[in-house]
C-alpha positions as a printed Julia matrix, in Angstrom:
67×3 Matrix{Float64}:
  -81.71  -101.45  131.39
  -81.27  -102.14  127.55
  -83.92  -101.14  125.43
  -84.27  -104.24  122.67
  -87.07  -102.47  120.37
  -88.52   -99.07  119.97
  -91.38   -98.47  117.44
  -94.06   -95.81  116.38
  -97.29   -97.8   116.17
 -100.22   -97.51  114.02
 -101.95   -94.68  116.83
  -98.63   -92.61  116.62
  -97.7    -93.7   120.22
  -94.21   -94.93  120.95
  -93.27   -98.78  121.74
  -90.58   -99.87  123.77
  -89.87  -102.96  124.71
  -86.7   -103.11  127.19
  -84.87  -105.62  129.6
  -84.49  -104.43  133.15
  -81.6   -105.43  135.88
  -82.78  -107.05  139.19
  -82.29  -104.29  141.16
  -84.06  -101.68  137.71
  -87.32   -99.9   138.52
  -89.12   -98.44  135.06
  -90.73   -94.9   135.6
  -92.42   -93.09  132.81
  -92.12   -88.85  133.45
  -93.43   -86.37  131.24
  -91.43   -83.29  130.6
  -94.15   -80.83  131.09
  -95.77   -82.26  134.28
  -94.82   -81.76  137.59
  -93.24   -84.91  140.56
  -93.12   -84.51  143.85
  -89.98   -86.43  145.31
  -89.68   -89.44  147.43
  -88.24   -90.16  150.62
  -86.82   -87.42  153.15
  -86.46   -84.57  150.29
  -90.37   -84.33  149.48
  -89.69   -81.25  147.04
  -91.66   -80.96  143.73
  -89.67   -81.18  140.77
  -90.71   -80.69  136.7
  -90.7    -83.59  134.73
  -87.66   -81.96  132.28
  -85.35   -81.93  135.26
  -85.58   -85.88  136.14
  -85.9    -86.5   132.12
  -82.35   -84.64  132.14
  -80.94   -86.18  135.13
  -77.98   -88.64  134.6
  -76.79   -91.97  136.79
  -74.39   -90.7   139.7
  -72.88   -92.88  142.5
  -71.11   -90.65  145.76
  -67.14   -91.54  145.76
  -65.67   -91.75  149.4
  -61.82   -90.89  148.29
  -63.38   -87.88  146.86
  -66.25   -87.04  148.82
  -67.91   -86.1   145.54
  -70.51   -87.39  143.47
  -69.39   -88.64  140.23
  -71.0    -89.17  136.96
């Protein structure tokens, strides 16, 4: 994802305009809300944790994930 332009309109709402990758999904969270999870896990999680969450792929020499 690259964000191209980011504004504060006339409403005081933010504008962003952004180009996603093919394989790029675009989710809005908000920090003091509550998500429940998808998939298998199902647990509920506050918006502030997936706001701080950072990219990570799983590395098989390490059997670690890595940032």
């Amino acid at each position: 994802m690259k964000i191209l332009r980011e504004r504060i309109n006339k409403q005081g709402k933010r504008e962003v305009t952004v180009v996603l990758e093919d394989e790029d999904h675009l989710m809005c969270f908000s920090e003091d809300r509550h998500y429940r999870l998808g998939g298998q896990v199902n647990d509920i999680m506050g918006g502030h944790v997936i706001v701080e969450s950072e990219c990570t792929y799983w590395c098989s020499i390490e059997q670690a994930w890595v940032a």
